[in-house]
N, C-alpha and C positions, 0 to 999 in steps of 0.2 A: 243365465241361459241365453244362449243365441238365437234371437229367431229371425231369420233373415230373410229374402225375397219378394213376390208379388204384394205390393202394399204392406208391408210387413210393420207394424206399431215398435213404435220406438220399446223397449224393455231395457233395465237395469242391467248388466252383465255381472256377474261374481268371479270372483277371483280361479284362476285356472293353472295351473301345472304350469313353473315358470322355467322350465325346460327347454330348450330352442326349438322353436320353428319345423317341423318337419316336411308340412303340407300346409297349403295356405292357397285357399281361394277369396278373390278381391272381384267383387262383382261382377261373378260370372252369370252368363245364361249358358246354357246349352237347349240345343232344337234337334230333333230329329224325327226323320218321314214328315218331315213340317207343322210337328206338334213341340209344346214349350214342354220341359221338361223340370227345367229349373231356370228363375227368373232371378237376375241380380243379389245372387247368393254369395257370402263372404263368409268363412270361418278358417280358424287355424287348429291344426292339429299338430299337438306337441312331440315330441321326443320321449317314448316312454308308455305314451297313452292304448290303452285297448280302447278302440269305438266301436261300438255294435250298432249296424246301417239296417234299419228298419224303414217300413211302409209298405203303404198299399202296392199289390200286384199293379207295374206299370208308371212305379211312381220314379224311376230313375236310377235306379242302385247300380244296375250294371252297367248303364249312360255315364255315370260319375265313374266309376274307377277306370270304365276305357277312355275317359276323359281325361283321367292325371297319369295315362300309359300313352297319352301323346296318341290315341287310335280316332278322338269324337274329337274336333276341333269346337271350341270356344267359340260361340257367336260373337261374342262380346265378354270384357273385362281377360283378368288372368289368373291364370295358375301356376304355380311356382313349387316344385321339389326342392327342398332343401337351398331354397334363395333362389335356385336358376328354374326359369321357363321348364316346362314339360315336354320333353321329347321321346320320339318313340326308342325301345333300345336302352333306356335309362339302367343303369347297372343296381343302381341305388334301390331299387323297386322290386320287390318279388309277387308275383301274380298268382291268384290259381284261380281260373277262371271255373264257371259251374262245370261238372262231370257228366258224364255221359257211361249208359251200363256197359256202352262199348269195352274201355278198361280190364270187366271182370272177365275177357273170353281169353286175354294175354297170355302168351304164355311165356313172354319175356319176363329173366328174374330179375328182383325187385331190384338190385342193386344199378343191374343194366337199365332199368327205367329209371333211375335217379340218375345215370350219369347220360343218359339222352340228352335232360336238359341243360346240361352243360356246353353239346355242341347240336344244337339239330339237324348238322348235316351228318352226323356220323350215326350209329348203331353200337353203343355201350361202349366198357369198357378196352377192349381191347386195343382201340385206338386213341384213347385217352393217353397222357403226358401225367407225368406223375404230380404234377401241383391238382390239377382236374382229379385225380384219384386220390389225394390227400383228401380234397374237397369234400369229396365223395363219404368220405369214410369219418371226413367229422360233421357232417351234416345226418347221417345215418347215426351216430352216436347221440345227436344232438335229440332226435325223435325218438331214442330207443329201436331203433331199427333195423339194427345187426341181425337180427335169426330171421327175419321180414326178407331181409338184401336175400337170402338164399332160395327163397322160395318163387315159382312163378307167380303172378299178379292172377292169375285164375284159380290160385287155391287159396286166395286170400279172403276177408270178408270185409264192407263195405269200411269201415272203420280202421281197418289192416293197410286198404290201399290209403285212403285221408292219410294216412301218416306217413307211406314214402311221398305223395304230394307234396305234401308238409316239408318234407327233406330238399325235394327238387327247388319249389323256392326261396330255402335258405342255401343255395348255393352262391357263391359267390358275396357270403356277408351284405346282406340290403340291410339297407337302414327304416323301408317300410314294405309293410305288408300289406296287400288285397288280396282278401281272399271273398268270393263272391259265394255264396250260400255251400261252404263247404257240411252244409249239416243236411243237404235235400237225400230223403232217402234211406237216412241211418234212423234205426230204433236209438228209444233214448236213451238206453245205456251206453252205444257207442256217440251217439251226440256227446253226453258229459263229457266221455273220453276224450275226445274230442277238442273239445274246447276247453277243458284245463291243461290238454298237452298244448296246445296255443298261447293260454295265459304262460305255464312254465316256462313255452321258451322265451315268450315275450319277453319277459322279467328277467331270466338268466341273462339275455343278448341286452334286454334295455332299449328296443327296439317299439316302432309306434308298429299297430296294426286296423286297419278298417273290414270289420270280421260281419258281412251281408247276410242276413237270414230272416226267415217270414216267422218267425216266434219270436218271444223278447225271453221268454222265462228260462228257454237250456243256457241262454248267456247272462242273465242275471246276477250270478254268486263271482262274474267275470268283469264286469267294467269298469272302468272309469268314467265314462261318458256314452251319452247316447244320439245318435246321428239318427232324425226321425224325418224323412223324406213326404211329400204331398202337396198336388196342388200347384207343385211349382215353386212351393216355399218348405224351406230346412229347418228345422229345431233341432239343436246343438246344444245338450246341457247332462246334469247327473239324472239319472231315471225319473227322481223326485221332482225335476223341474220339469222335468220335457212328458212323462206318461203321464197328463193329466186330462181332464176333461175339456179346460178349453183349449189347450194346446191343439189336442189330439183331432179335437172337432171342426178346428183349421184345415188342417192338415187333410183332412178326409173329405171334408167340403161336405160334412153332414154331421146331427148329434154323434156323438161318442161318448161313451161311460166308461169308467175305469173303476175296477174290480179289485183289491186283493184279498186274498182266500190262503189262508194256512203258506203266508212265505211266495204265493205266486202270485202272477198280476194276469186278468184277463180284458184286454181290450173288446168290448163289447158295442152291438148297432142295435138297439133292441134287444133283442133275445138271440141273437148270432154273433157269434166270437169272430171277430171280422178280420185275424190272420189266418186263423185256420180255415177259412171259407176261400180269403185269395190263396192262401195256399192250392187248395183244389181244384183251382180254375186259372192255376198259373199258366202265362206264357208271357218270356220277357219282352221288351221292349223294342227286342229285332223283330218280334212276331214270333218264337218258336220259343221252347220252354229251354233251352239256354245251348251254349255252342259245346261244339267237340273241344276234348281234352286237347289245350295246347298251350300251354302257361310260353310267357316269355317274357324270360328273363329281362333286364338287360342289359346280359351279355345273349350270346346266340344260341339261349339253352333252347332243349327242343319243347318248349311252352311257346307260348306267343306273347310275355307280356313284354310289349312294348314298355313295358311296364315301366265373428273376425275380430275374428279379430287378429287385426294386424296387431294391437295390444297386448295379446299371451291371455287375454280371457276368455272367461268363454264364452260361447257366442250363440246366439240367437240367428239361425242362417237364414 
């Protein structure tokens, strides 16, 4: 396990996914509104890998992925896509930033919302070029989202839309994925959905993804590793290293207990299950409880996403 940043104790690292490099932070901080966020944190993220980005409400999740989409500039140290620096525009990158109920009033069909972010100056398909329309319709195969593409986005259900999301940023073939609490919102039968249509495509493409959410347990039967944020300082390891009790107790900057019950894990502060209490009293890290729909690519889809160990271990961040 990686545990890296504010004073962070030296730990042993275990052997990691010897797959190349995809993301790779070297002693970074990042600050913002003039609070530390994360302090002198290093981890790398492989080729391949699913990460589930946990912690406390405020602990940085949505700071870090606008951080590697080239949007929150590095006070210090760097970061690196696929070997080169982080710029905004990165093609290599697909985003889906948090959602907003706005989405479900649409009456744009799905398909034309999947090829928006392909160019975000245009309005769907009919001004698309037929490689953008190829795009379109293998990334819509890719989600299962052919009978989706026909329908408008207002007769869709919460789960329905996650999945032409899902399609918009795999346009354009990225080689990672951020996707920032694509579960707020969904009952948990469309969470599962969810997030094994993520692992699927993961696995089909071979592609890494950093998959942010305030529970650990609907992505549990999904990881490879777990990115647990607090305090300023990262733990980067398999569930078994990183949800533990002194881990966790770091991280929070108070006791933690860790719970498993019949197959599920409950992080607990006492007698309060202490995701689903931040959950309740979320607002992210800009101050509001997350931005409007705008993924971006990068290429100029109509999203916004700008989108250690240096050793291939794994790492204690």
């Amino acid at each position: 396990m990686t545990l890296t940043g504010h004073s962070a104790p030296a730990m042993t690292p275990v052997s990691a996914p010897s797959n190349a490099a995809v993301l790779e932070l070297e002693q970074v901080t990042l600050e913002l509104g003039g609070r530390t966020i994360l302090r002198d944190t290093g981890f790398v993220v492989n080729q391949g890998e699913f990460i589930g980005v946990l912690g406390p409400n405020g602990a940085g999740k949505t700071t870090l992925m606008r951080a590697v989409l080239g949007l929150v500039p590095a006070s210090s140290g760097a970061i690196r896509v696929l070997g080169q620096p982080v710029e905004r525009g990165n093609a290599s990158i697909g985003y889906m930033p948090q959602t907003r109920s706005a989405l479900a009033g649409r009456r744009v069909r799905g398909r034309d919302f999947v090829a928006m972010a392909a160019d975000g100056h245009r309005w769907g398909l009919p001004h698309a070029d037929a490689k953008t329309r190829a795009d379109v319709e293998r990334v819509l195969d890719l989600v299962g989202g052919r009978k989706l593409a026909e329908r408008p986005l207002s007769e869709l259900s919460g789960g329905e839309r996650q999945r032409l999301l899902l399609a918009q940023c795999l346009l354009g073939n990225p080689k990672l994925l951020l996707l920032d609490e694509p579960l707020i919102s969904l009952d948990p039968h469309h969470q599962k959905s969810v997030v094994e249509l993520v692992r699927r495509v993961q696995r089909e493409l071979g592609i890494a993804v950093l998959f942010s959410a305030h529970e650990l347990n609907p992505l549990l039967n999904s990881l490879d590793r777990v990115l647990y944020l607090g305090s300023g300082v990262a733990a980067l390891g398999t569930v078994d290293e990183v949800i533990t009790r002194p881990v966790l107790s770091r991280l929070y900057g108070s006791p933690i207990d860790v719970m498993r019950v019949n197959g599920r894990i409950f992080v607990m502060s006492g007698d309060v299950e202490v995701e689903k209490h931040d959950h309740e009293h979320e607002h992210d890290e800009n101050g509001g409880h997350g931005h409007a729909h705008s993924h971006s690519h990068g290429h100029s889809h109509g999203h916004s996403h700008q989108h250690d160990s240096r050793d291939g271990h794994t790492h204690d961040v």
